[in-house]
N, CA, C and O atoms as a MOPAC input file, in Angstrom:
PM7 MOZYME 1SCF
protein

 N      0.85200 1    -1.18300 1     0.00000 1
 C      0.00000 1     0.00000 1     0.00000 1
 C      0.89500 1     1.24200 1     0.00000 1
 O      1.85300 1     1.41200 1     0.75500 1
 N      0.44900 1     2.11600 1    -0.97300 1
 C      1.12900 1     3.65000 1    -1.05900 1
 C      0.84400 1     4.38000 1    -0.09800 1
 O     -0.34000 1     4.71600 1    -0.11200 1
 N      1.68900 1     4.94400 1     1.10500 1
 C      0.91800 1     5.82900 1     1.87000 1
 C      0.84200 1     7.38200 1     1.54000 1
 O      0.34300 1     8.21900 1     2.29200 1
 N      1.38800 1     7.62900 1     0.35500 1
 C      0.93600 1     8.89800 1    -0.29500 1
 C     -0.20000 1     8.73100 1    -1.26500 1
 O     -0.48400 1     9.80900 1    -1.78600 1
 N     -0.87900 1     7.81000 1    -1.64100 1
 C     -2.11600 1     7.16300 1    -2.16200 1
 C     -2.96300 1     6.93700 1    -1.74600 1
 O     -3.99000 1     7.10100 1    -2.40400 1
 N     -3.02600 1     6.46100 1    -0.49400 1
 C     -4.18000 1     6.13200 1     0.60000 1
 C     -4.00000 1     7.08800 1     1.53400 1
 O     -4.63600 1     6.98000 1     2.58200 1
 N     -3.21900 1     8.06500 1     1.37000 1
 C     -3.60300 1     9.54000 1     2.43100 1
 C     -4.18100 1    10.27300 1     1.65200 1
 O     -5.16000 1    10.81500 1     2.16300 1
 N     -3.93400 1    10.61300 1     0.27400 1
 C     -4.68800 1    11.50300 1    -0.62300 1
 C     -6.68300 1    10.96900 1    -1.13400 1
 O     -7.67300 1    11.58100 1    -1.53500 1
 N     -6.30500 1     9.36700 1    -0.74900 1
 C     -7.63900 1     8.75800 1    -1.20300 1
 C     -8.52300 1     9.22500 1     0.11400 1
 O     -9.71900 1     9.51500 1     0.10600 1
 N     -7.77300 1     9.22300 1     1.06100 1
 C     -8.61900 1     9.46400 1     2.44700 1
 C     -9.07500 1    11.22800 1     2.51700 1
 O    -10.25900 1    11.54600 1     2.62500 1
 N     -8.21700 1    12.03100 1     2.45600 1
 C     -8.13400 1    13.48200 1     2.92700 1
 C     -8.13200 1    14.34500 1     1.92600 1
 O     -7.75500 1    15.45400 1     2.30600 1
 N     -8.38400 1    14.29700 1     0.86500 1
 C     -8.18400 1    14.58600 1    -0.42400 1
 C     -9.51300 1    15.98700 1    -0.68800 1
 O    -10.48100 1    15.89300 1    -1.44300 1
 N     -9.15700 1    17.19100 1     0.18200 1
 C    -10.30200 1    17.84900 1    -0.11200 1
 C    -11.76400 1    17.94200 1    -1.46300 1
 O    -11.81200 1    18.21200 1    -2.66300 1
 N    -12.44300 1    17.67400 1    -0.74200 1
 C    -13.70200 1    17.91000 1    -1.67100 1
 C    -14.23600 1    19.09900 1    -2.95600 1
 O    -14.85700 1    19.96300 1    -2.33700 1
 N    -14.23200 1    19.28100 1    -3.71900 1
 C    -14.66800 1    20.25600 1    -4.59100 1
 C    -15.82600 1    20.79400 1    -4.58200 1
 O    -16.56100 1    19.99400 1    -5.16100 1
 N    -16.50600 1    21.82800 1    -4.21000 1
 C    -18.07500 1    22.15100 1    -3.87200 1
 C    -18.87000 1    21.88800 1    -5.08700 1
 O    -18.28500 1    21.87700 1    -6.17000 1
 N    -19.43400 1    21.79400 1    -5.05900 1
 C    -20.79100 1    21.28000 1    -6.37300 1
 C    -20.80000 1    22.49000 1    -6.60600 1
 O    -20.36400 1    22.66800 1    -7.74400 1
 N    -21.13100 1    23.62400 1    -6.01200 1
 C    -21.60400 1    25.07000 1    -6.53600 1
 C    -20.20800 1    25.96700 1    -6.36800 1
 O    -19.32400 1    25.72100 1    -5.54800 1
 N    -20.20800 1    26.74600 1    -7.05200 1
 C    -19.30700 1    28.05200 1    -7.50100 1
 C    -19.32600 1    28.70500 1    -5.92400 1
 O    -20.46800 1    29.03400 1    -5.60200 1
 N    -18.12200 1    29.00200 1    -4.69600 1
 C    -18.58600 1    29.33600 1    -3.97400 1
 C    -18.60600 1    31.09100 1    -3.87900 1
 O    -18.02000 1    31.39000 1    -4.91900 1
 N    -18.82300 1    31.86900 1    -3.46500 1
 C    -18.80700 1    33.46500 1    -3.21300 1
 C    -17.24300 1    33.92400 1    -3.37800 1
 O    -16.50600 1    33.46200 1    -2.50800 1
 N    -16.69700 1    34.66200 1    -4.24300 1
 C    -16.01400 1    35.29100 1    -3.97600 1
 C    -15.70100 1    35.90800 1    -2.71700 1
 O    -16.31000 1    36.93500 1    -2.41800 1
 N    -14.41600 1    35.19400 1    -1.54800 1
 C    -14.56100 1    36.24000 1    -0.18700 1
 C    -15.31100 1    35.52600 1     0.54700 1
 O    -15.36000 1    35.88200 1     1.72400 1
 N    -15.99900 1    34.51300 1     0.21400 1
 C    -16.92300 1    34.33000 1     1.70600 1
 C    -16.13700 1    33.23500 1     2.53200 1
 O    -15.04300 1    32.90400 1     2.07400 1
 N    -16.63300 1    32.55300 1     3.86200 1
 C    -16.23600 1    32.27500 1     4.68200 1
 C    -16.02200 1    30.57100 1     3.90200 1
 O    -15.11900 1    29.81300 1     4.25500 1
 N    -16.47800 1    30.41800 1     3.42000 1
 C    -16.63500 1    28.55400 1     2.64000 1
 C    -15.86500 1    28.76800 1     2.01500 1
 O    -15.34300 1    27.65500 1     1.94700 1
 N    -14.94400 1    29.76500 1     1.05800 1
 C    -13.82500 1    29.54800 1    -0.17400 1
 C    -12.59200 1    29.90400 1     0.72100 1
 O    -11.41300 1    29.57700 1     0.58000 1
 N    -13.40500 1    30.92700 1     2.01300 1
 C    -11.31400 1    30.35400 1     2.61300 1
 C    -11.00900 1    29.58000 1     3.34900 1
 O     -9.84300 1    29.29000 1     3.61900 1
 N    -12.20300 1    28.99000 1     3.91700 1
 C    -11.86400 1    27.88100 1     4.70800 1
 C    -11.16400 1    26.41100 1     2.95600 1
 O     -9.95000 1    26.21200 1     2.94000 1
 N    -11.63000 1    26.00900 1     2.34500 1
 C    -11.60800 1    25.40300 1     1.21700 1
 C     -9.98000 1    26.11500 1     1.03300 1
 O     -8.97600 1    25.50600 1     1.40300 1
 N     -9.95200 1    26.93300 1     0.65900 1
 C     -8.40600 1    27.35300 1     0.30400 1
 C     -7.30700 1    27.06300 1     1.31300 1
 O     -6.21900 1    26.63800 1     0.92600 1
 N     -7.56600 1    27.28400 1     2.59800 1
 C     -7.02700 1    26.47500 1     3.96600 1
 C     -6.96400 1    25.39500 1     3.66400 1
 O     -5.83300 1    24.96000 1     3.45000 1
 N     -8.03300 1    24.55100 1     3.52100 1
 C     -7.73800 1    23.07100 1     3.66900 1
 C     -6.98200 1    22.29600 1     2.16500 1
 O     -6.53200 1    21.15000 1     2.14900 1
 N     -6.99100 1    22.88200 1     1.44100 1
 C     -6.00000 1    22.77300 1     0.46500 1
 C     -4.59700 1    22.79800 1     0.20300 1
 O     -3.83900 1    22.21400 1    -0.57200 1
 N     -4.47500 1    23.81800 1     1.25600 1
 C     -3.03500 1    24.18700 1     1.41300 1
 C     -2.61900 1    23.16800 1     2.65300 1
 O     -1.47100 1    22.72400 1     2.67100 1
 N     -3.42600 1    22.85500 1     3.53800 1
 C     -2.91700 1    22.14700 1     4.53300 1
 C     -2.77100 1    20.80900 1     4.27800 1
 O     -2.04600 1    20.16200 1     5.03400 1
 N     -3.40100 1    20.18400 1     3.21900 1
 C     -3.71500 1    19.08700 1     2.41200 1
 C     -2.18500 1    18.91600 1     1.88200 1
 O     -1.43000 1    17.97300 1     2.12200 1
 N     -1.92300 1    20.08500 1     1.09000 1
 C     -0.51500 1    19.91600 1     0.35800 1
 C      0.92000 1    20.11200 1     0.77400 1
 O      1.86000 1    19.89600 1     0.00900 1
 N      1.03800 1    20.49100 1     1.90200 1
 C      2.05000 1    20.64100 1     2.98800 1
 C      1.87700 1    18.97500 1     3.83000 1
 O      2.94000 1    18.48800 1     4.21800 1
 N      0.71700 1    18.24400 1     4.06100 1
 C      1.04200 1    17.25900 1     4.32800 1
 C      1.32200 1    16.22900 1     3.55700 1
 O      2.07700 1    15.35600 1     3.98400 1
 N      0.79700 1    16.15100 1     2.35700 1
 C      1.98500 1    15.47800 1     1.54900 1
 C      2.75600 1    14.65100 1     0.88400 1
 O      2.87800 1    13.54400 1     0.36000 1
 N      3.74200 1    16.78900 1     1.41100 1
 C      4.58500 1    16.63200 1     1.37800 1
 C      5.33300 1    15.94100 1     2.49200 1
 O      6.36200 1    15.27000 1     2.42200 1
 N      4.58500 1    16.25500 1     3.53800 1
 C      5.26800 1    15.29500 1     5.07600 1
 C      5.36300 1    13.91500 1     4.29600 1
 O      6.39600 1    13.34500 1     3.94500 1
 N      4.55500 1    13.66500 1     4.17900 1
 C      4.19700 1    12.15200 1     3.98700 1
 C      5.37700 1    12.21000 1     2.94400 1
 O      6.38000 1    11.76700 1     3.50400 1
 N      5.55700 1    12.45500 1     2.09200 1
 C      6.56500 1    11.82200 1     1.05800 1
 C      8.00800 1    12.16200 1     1.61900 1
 O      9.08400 1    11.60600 1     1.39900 1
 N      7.71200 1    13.17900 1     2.35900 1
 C      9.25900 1    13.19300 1     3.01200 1
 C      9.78900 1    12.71800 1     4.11100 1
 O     10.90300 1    12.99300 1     4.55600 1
 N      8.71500 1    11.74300 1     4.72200 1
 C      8.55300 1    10.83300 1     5.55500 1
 C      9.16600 1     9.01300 1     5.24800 1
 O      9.86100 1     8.21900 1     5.88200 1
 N      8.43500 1     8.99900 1     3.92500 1
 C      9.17300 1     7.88000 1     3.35000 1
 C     10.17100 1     7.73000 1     2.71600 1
 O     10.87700 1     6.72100 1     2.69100 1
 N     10.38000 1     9.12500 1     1.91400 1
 C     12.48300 1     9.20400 1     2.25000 1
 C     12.83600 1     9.04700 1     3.08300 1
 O     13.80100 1     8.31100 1     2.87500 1
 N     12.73800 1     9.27800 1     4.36600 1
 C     13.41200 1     8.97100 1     5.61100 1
 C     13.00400 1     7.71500 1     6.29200 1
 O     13.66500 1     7.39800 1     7.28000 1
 N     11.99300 1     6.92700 1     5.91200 1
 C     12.08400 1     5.45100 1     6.20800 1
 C     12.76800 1     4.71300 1     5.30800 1
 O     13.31700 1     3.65700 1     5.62300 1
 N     12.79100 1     5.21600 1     4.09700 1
 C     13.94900 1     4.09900 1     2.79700 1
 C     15.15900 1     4.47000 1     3.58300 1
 O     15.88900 1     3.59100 1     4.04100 1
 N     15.42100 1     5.85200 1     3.77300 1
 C     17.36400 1     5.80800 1     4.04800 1
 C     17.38300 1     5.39800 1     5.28900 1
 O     18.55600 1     5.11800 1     5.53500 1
 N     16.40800 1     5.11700 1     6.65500 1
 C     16.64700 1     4.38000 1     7.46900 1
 C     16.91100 1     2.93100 1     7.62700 1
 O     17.89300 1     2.31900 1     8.04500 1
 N     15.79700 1     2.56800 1     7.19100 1
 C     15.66600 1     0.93100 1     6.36700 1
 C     17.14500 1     0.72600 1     6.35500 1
 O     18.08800 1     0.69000 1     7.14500 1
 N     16.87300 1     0.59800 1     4.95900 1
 C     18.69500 1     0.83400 1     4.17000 1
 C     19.86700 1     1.16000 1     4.85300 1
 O     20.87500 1     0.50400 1     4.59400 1
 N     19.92300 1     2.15800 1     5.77200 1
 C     21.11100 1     2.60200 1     6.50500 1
 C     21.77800 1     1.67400 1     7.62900 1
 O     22.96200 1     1.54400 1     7.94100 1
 N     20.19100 1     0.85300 1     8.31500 1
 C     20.51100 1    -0.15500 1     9.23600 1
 C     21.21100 1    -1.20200 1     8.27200 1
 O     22.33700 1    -1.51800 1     8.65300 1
 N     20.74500 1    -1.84800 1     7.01800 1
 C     21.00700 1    -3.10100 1     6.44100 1
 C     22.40500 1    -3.37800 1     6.64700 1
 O     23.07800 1    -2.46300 1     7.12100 1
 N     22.96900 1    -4.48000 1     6.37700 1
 C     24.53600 1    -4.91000 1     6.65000 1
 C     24.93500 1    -4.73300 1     5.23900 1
 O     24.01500 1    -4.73000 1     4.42100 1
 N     25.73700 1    -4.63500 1     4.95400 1
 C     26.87100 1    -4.94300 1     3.45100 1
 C     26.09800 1    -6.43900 1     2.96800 1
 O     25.32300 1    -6.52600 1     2.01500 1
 N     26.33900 1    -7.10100 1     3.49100 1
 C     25.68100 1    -7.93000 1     2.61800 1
 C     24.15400 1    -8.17700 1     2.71300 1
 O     23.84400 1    -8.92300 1     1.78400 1
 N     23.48200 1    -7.97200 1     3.18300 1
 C     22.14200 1    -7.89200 1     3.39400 1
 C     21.67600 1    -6.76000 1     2.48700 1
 O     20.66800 1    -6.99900 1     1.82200 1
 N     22.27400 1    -5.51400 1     2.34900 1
 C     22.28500 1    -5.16400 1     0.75500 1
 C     22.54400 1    -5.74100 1    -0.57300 1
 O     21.87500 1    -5.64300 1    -1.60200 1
 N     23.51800 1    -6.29100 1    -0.37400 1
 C     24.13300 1    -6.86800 1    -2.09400 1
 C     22.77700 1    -7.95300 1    -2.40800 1
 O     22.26000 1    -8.29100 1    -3.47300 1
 N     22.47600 1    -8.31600 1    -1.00300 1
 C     21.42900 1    -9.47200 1    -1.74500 1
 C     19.73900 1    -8.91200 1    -2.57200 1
 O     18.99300 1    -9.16700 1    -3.51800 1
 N     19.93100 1    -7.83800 1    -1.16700 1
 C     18.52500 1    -6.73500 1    -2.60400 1
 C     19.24400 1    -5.92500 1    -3.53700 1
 O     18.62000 1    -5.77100 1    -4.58700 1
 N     19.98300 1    -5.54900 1    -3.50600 1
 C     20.53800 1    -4.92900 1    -4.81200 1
 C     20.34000 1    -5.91700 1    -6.23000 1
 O     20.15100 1    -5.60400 1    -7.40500 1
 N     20.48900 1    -7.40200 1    -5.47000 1
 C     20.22200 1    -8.52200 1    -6.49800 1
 C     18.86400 1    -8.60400 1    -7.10000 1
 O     18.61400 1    -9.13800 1    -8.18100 1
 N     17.95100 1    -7.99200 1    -6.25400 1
 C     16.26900 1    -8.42400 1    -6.58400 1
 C     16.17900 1    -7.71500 1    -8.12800 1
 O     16.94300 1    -6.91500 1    -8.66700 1
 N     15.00400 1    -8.30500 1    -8.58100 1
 C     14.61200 1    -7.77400 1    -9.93400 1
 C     13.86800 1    -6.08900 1    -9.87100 1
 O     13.79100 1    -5.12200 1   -10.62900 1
 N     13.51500 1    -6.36900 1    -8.80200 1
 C     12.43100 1    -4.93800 1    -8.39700 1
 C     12.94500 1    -3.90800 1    -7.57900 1
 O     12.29800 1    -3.13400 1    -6.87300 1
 N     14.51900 1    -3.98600 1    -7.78400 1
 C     15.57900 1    -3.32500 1    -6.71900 1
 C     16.06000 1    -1.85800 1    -7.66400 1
 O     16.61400 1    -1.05300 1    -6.91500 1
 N     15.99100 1    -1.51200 1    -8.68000 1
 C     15.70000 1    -0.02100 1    -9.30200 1
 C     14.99700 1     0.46500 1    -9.33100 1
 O     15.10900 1     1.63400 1    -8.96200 1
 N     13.51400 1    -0.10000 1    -9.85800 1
 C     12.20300 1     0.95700 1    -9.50700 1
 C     12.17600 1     1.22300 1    -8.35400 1
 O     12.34200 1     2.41600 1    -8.10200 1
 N     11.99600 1     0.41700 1    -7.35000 1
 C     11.42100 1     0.71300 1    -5.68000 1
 C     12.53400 1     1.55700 1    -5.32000 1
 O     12.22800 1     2.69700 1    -4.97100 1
 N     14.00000 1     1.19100 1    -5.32800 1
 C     14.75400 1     2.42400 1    -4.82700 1
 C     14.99100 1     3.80500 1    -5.55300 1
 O     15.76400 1     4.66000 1    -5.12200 1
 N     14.47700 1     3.88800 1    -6.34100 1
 C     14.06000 1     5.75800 1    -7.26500 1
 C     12.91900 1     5.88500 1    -6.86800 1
 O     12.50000 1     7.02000 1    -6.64100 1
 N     12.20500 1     4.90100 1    -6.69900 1
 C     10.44400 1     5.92500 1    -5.58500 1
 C     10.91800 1     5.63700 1    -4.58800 1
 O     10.00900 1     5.06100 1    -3.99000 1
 N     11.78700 1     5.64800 1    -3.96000 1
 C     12.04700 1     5.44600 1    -2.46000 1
 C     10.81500 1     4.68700 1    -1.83400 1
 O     10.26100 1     5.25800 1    -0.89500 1
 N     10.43000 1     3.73700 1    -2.15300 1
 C      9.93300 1     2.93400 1    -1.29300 1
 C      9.57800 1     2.27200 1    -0.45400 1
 O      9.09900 1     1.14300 1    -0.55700 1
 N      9.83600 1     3.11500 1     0.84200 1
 C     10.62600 1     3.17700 1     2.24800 1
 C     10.19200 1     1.36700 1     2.73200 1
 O     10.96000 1     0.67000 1     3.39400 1
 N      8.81700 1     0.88900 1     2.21700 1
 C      8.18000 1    -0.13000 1     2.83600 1
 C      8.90100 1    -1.61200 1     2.63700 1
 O      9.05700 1    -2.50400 1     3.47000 1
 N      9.37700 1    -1.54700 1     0.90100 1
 C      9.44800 1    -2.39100 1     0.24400 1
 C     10.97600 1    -2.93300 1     0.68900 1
 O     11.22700 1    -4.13700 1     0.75000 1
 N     11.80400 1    -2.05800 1     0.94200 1
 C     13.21900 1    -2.67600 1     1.92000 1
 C     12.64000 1    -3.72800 1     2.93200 1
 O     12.87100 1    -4.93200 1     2.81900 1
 N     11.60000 1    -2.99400 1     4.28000 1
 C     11.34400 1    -3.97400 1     5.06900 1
 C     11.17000 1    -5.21000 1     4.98000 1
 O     11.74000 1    -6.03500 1     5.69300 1
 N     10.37900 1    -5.45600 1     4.11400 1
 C      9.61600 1    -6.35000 1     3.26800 1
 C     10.90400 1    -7.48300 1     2.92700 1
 O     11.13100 1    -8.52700 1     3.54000 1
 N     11.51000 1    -7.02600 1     1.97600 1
 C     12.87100 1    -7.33700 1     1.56900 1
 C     13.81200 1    -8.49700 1     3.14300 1
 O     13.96600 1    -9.68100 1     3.44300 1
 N     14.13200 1    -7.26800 1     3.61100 1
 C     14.80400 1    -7.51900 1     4.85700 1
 C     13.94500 1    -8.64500 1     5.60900 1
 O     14.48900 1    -9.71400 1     5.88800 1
 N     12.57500 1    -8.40100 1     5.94300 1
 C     11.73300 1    -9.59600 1     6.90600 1
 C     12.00100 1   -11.23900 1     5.99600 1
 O     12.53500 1   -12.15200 1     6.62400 1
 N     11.73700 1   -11.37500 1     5.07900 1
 C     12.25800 1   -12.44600 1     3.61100 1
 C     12.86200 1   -13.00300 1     4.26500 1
 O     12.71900 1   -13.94400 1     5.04500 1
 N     14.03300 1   -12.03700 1     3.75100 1
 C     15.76900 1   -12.74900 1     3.63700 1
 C     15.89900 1   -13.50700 1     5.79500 1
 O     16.28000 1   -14.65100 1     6.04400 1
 N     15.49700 1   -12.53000 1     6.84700 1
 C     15.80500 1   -12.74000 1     7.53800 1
 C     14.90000 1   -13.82200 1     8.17600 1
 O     15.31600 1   -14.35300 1     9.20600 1
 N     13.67400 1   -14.21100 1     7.65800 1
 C     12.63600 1   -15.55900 1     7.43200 1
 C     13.16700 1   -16.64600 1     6.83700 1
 O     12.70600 1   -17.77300 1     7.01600 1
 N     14.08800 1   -16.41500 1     6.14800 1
 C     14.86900 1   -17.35500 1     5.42800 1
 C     13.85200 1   -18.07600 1     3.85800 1
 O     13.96200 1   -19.11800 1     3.21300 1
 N     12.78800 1   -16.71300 1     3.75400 1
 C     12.04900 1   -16.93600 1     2.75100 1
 C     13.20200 1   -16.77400 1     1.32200 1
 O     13.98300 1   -15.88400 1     0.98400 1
 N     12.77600 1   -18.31700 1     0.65400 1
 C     13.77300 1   -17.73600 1    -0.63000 1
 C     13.16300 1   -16.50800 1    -1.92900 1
 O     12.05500 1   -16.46000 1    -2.46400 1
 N     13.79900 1   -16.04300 1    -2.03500 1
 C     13.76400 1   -15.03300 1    -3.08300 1
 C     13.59800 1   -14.69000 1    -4.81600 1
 O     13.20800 1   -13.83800 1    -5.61300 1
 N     14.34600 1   -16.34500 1    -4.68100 1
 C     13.96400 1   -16.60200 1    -6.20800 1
 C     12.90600 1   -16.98500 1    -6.51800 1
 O     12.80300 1   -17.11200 1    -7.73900 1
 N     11.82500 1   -17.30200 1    -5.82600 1
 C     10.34800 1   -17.64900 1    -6.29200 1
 C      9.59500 1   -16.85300 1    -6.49300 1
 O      9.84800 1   -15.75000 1    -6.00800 1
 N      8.38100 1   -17.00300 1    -7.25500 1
 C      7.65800 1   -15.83900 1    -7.83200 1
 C      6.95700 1   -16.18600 1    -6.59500 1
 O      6.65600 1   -17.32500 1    -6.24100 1
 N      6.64200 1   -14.69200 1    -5.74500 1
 C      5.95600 1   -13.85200 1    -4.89500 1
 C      4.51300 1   -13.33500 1    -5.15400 1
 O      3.97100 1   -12.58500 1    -4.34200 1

């Protein structure tokens, strides 16, 4: 699960059905919650940069080389995929093998 996907599916301000007043109290509250919408995020995505380089930062030298080996080890680390290391790491340290289709 994306948690910049399922926070935007959840909190994802509403659009009013009607045109609201220029100035009135409903278009700035709406303009508030828009902006507060998009400052979080950004938390959120800059949140899971900092769980990938944690992840990752704990791993050993070789407990890397072995995801560096995975097939799905370039896409997920350019979206920083903070989740998909764990994932990785719980496997290998389950002694789940890796070469099987998942």
């Amino acid at each position: 699960v994306d948690p910049i996907v399922e926070y935007k599916r959840k909190h994802k301000p509403v659009n009013p059905t009607t045109p609201l007043p220029q100035g009135s109290i409903e278009e700035l509250m709406l303009k508030e919650e828009v902006k507060e919408y998009v400052s979080r995020i950004q938390i959120v995505k800059a949140n899971v940069h900092k769980l990938y380089a944690l992840v990752w930062g704990q791993c050993t030298d070789g407990l890397q080389s072995s995801i560096w080996l995975h097939l799905e080890y370039n896409r997920k680390s350019t979206a920083f995929d903070g989740f998909w290391p764990l994932g990785e790491v719980q496997k290998r340290l389950a002694g789940v093998s890796t070469s099987q289709n998942t």
